[in-house]
mmCIF file of the C-alpha atoms, coordinates in Angstrom:
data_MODEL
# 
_entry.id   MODEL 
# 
loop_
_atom_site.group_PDB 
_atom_site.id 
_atom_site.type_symbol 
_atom_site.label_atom_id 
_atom_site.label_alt_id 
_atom_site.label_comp_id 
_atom_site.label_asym_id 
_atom_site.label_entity_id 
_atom_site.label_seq_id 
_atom_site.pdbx_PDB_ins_code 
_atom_site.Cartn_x 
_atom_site.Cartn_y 
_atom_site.Cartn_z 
_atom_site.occupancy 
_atom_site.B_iso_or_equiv 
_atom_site.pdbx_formal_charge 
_atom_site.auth_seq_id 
_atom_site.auth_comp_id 
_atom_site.auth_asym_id 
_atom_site.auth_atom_id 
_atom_site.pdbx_PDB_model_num 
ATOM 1   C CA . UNK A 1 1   ? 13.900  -4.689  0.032   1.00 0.00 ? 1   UNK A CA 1 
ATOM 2   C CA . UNK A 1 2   ? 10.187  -4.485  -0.437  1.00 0.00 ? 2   UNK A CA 1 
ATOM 3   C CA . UNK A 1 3   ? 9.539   -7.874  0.098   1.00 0.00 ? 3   UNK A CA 1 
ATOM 4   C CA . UNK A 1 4   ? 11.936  -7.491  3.414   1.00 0.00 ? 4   UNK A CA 1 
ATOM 5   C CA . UNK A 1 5   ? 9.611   -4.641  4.641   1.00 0.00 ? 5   UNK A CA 1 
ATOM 6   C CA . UNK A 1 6   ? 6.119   -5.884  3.959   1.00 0.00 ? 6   UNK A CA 1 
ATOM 7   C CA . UNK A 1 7   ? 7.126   -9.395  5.927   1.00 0.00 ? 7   UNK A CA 1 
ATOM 8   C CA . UNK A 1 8   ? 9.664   -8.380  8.371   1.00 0.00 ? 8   UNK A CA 1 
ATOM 9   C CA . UNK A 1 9   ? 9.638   -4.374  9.226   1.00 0.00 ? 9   UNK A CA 1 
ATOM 10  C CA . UNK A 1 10  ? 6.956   -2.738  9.109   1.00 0.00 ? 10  UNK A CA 1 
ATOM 11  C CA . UNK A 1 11  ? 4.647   -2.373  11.805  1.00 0.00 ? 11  UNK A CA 1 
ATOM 12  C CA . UNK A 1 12  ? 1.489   -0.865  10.826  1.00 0.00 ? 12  UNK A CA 1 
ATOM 13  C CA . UNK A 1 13  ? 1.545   1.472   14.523  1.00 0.00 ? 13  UNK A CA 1 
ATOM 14  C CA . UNK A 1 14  ? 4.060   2.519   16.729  1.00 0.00 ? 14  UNK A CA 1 
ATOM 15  C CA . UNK A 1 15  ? 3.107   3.244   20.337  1.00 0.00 ? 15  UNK A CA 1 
ATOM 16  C CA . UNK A 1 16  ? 5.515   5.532   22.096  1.00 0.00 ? 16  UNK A CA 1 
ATOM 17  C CA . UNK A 1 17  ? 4.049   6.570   25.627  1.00 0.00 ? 17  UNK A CA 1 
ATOM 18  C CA . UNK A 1 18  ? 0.348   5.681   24.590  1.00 0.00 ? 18  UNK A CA 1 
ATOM 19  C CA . UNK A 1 19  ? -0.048  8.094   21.606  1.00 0.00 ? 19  UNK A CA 1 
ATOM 20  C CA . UNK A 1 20  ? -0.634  5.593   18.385  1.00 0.00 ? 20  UNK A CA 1 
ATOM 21  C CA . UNK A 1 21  ? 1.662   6.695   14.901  1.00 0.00 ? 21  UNK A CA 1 
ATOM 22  C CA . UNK A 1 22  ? 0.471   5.233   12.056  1.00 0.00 ? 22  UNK A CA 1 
ATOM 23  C CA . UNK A 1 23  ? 3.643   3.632   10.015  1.00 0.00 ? 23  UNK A CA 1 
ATOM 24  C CA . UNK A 1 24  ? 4.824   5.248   6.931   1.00 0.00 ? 24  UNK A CA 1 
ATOM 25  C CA . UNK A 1 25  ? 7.467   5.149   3.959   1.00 0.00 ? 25  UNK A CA 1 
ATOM 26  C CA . UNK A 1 26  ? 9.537   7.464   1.813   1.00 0.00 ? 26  UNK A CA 1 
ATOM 27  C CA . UNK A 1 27  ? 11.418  5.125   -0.489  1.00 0.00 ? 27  UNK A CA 1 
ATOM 28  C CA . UNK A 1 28  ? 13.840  6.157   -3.065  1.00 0.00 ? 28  UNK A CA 1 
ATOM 29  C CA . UNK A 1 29  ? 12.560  3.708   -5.187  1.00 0.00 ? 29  UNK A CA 1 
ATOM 30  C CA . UNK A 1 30  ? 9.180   3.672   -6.918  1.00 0.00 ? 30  UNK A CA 1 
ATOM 31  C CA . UNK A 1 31  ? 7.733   0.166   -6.661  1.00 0.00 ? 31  UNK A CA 1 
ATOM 32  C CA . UNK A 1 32  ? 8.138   1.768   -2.436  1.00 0.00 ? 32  UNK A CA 1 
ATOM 33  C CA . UNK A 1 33  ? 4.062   1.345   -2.973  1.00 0.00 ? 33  UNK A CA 1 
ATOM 34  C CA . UNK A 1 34  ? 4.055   -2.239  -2.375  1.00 0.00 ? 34  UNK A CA 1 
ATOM 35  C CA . UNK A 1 35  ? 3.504   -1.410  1.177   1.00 0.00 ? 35  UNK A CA 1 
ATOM 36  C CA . UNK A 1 36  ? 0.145   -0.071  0.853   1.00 0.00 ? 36  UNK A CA 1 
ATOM 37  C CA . UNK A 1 37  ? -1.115  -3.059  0.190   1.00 0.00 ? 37  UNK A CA 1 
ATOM 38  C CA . UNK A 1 38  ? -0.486  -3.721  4.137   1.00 0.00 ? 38  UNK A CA 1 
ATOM 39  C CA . UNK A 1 39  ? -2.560  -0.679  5.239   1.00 0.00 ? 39  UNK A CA 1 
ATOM 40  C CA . UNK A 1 40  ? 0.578   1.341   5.280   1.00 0.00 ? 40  UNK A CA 1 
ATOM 41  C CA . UNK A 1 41  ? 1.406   5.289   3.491   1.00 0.00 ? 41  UNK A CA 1 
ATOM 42  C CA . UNK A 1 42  ? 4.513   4.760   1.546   1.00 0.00 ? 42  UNK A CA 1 
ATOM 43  C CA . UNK A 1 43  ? 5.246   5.829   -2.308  1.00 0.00 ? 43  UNK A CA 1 
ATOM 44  C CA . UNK A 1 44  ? 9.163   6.640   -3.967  1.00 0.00 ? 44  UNK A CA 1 
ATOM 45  C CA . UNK A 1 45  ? 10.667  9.817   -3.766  1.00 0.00 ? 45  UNK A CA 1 
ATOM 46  C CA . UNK A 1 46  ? 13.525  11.159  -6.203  1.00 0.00 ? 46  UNK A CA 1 
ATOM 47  C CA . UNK A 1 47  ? 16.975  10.770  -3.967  1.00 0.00 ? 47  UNK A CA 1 
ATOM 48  C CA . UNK A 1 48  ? 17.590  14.258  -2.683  1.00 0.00 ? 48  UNK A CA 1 
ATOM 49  C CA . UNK A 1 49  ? 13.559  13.867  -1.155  1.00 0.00 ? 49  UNK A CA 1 
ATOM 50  C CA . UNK A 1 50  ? 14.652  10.485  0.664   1.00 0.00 ? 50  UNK A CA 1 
ATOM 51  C CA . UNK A 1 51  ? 18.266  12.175  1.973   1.00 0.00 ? 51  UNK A CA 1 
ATOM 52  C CA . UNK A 1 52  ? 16.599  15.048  3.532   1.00 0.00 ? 52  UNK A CA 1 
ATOM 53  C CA . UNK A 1 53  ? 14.141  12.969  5.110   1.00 0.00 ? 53  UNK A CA 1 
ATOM 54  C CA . UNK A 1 54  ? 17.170  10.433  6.211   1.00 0.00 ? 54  UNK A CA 1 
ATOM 55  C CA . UNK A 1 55  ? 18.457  13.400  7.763   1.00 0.00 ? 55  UNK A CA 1 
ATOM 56  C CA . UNK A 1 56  ? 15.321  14.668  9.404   1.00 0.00 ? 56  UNK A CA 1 
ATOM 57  C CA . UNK A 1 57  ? 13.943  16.937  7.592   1.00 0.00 ? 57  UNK A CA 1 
ATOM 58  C CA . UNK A 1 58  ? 10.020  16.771  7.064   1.00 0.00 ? 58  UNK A CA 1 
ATOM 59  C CA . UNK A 1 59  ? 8.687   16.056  3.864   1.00 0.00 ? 59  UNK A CA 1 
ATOM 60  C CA . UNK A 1 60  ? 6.247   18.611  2.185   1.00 0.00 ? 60  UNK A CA 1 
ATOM 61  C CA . UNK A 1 61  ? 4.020   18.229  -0.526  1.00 0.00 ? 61  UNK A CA 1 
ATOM 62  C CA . UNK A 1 62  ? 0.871   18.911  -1.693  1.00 0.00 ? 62  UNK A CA 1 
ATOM 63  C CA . UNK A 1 63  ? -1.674  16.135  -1.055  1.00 0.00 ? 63  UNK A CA 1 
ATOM 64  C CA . UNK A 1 64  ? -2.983  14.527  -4.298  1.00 0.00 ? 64  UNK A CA 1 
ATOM 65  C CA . UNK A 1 65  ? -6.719  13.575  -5.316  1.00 0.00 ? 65  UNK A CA 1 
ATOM 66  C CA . UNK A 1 66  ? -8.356  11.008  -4.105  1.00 0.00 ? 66  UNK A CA 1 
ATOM 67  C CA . UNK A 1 67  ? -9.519  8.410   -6.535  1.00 0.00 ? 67  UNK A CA 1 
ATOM 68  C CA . UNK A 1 68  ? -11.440 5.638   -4.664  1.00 0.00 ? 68  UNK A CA 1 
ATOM 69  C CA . UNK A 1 69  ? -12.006 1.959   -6.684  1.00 0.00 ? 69  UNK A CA 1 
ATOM 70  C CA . UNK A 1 70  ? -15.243 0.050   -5.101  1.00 0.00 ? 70  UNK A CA 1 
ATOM 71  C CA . UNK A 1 71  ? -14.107 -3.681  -4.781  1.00 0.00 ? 71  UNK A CA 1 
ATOM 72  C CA . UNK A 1 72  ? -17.249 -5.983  -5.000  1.00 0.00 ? 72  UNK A CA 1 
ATOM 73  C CA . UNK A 1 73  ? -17.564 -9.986  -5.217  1.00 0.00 ? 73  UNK A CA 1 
ATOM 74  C CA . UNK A 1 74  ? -14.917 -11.903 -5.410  1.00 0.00 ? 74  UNK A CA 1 
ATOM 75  C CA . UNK A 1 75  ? -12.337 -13.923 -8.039  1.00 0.00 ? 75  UNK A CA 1 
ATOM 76  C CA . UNK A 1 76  ? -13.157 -17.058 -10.020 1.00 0.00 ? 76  UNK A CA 1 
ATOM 77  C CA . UNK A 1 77  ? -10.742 -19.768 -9.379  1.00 0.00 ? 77  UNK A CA 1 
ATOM 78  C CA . UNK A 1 78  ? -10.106 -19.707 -13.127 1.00 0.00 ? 78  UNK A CA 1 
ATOM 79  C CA . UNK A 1 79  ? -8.960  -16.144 -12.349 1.00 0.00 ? 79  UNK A CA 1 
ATOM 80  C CA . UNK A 1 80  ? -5.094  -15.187 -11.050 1.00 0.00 ? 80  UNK A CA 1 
ATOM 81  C CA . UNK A 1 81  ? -4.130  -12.420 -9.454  1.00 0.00 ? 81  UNK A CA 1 
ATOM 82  C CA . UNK A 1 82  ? -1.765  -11.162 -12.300 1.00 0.00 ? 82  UNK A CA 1 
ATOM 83  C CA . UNK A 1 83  ? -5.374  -11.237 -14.099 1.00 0.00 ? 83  UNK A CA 1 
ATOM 84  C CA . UNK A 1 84  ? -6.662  -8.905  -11.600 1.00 0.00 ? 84  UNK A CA 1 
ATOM 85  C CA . UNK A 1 85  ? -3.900  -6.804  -11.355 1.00 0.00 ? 85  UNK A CA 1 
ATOM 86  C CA . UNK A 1 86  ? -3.195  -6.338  -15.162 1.00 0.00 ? 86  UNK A CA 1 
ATOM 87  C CA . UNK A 1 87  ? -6.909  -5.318  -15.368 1.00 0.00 ? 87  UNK A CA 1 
ATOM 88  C CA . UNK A 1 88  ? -7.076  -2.917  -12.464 1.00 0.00 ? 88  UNK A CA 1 
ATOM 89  C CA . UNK A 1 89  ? -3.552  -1.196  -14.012 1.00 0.00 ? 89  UNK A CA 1 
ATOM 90  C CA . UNK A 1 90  ? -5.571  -1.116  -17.538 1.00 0.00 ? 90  UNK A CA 1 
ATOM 91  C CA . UNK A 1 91  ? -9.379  0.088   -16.092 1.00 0.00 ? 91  UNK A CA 1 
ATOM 92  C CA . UNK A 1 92  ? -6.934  2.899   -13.642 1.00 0.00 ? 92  UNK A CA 1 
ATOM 93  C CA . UNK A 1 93  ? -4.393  4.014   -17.034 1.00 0.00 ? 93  UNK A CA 1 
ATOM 94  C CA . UNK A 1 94  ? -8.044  4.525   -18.921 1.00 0.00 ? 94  UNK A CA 1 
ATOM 95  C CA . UNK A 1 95  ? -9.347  6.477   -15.978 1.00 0.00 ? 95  UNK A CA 1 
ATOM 96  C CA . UNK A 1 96  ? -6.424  8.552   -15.705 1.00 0.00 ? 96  UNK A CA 1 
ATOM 97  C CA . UNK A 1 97  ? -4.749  8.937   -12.214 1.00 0.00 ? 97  UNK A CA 1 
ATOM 98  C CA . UNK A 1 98  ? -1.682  10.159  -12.650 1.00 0.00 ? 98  UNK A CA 1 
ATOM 99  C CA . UNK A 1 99  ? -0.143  11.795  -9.297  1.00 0.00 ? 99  UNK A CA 1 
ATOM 100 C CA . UNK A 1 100 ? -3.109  10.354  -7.853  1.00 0.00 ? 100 UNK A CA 1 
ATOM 101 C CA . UNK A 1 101 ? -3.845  8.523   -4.240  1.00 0.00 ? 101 UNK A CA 1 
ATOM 102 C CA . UNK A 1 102 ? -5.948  5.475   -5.585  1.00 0.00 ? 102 UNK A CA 1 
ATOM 103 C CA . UNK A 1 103 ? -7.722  4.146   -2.364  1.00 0.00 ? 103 UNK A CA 1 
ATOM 104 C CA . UNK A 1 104 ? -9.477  0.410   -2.350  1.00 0.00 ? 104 UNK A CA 1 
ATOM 105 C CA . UNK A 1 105 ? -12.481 -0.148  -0.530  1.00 0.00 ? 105 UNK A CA 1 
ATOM 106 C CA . UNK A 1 106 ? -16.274 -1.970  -0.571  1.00 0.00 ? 106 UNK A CA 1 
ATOM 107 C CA . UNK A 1 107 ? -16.865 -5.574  0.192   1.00 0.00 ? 107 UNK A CA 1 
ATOM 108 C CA . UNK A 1 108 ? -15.034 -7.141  -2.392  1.00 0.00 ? 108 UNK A CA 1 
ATOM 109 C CA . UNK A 1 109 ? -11.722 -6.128  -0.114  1.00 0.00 ? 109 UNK A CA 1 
ATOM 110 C CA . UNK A 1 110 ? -12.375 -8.949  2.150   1.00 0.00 ? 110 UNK A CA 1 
ATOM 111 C CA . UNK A 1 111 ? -11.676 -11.180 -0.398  1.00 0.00 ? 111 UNK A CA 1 
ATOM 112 C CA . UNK A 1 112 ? -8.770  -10.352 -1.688  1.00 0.00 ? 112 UNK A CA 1 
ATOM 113 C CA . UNK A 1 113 ? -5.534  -11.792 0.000   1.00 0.00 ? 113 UNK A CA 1 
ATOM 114 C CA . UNK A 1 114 ? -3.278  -9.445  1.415   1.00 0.00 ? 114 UNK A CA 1 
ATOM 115 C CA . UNK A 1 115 ? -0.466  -10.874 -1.417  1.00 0.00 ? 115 UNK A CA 1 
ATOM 116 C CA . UNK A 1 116 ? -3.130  -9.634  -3.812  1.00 0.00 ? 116 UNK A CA 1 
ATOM 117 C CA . UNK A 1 117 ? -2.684  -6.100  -2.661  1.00 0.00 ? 117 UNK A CA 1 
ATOM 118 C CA . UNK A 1 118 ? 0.274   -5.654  -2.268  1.00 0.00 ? 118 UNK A CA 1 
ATOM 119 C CA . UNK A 1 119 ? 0.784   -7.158  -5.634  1.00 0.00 ? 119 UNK A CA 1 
ATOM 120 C CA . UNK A 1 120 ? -1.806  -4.508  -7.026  1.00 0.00 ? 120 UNK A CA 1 
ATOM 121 C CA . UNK A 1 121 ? -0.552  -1.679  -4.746  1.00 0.00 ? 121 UNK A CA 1 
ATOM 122 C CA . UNK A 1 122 ? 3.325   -2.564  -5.801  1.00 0.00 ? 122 UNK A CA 1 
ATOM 123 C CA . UNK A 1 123 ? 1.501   -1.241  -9.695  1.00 0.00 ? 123 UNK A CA 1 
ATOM 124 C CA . UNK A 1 124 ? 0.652   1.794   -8.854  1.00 0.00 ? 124 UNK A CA 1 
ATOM 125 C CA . UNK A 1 125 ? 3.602   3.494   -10.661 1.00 0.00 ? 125 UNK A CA 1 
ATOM 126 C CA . UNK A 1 126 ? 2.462   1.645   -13.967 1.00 0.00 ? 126 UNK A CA 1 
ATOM 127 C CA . UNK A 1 127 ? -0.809  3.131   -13.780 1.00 0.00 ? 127 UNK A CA 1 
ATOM 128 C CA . UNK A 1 128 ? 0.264   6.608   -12.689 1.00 0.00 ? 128 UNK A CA 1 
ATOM 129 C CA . UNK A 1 129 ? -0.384  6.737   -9.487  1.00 0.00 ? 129 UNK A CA 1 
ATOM 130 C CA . UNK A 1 130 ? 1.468   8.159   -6.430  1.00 0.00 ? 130 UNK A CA 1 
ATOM 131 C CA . UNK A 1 131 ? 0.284   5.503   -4.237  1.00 0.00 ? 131 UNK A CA 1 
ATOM 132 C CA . UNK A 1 132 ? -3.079  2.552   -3.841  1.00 0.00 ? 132 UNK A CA 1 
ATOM 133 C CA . UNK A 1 133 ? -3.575  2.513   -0.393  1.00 0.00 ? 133 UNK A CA 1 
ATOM 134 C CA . UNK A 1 134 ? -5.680  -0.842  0.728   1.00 0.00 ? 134 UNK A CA 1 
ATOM 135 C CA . UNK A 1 135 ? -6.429  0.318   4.783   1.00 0.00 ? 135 UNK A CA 1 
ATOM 136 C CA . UNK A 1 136 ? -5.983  -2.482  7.613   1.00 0.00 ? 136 UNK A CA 1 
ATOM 137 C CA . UNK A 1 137 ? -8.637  -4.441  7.951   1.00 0.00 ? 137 UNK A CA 1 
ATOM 138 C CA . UNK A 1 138 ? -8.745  -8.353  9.245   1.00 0.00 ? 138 UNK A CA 1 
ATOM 139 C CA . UNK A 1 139 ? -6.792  -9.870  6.689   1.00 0.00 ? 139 UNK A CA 1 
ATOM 140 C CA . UNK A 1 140 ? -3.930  -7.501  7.809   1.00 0.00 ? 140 UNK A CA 1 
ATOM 141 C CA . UNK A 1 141 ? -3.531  -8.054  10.970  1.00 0.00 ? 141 UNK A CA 1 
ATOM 142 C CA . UNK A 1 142 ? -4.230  -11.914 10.132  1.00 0.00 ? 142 UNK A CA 1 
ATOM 143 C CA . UNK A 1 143 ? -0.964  -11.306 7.405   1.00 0.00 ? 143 UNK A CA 1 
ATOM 144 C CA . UNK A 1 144 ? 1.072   -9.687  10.418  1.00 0.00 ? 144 UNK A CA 1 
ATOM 145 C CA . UNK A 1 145 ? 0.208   -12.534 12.609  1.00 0.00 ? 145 UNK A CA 1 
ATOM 146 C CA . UNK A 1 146 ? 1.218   -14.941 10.141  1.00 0.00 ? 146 UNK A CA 1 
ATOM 147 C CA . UNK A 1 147 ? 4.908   -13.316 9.470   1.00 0.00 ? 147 UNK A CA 1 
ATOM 148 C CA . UNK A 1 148 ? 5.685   -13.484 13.084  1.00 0.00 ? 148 UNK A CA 1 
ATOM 149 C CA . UNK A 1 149 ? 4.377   -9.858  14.733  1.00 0.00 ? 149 UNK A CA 1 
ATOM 150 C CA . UNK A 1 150 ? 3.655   -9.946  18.171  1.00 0.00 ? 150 UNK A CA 1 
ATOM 151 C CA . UNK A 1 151 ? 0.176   -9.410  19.129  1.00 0.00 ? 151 UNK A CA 1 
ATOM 152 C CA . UNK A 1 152 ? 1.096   -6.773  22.072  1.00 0.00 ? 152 UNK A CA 1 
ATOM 153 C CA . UNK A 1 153 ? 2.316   -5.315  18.157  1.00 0.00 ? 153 UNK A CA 1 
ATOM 154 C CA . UNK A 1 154 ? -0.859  -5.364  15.993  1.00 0.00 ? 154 UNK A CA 1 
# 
């Protein structure tokens, strides 16, 4: 289902009557955070959390920390993205981010393919963290164009 939302459903923004909603996702399931990796707020939920909110009801929480990870350069070709990924989850378990938001940033972001993130984002509950948000840059709304969105839609 993951897979199924990051290339088919979600939309990044809705515009209903001019006013811009950025997407988001309550998942009952905790790999929900592969979404983030396409500039989209999503993270699991136990099941009565995800049935209230099927049924309307707002979600309330208290919003986490911050933790922001600087991206610089960019891979070696001898380097694979299950390289990066298993080394960001082991540098962000040391660090310690449990219930955390982990946000990516700094030029290094660029260069990382949008498969990449979500990849690394889909992680986040093996390194503790509530969600790793990557925001929408170029190489999202180059991924969106790619599985078929409409550009009146990016």
């Amino acid at each position: 289902m993951h897979q199924i939302n990051l290339e088919y459903l979600a939309r990044s923004v809705f515009n209903i009557d001019g006013l811009l909603y950025p997407d988001s996702v309550v998942g009952i399931d905790s790999h929900t955070t592969m979404i983030n990796g396409l500039g989209i707020v999503g993270w699991g939920v136990g099941g009565i959390e995800a049935e209230s909110v099927m049924l309307g009801e707002a979600i309330h929480m208290i919003l986490p920390e911050v933790v922001g990870v600087r991206l610089t350069g960019r891979l070696s070709d001898l380097v694979t993205a299950t390289d990066l990924v298993l080394t960001i989850t082991k540098l962000l378990r040391d660090r310690g981010v449990v219930d955390k938001f982990v946000e990516f940033f700094g030029p290094g972001l660029s260069e990382l393919k949008l498969t990449d993130r979500a990849t690394i984002a889909n992680m986040a509950p093996e390194y503790g963290a509530t969600m790793a948000y990557f925001p929408s840059d170029e190489v999202t709304l180059e991924y969106l164009r790619n599985t078929g969105r409409s550009e009146e839609n990016l």
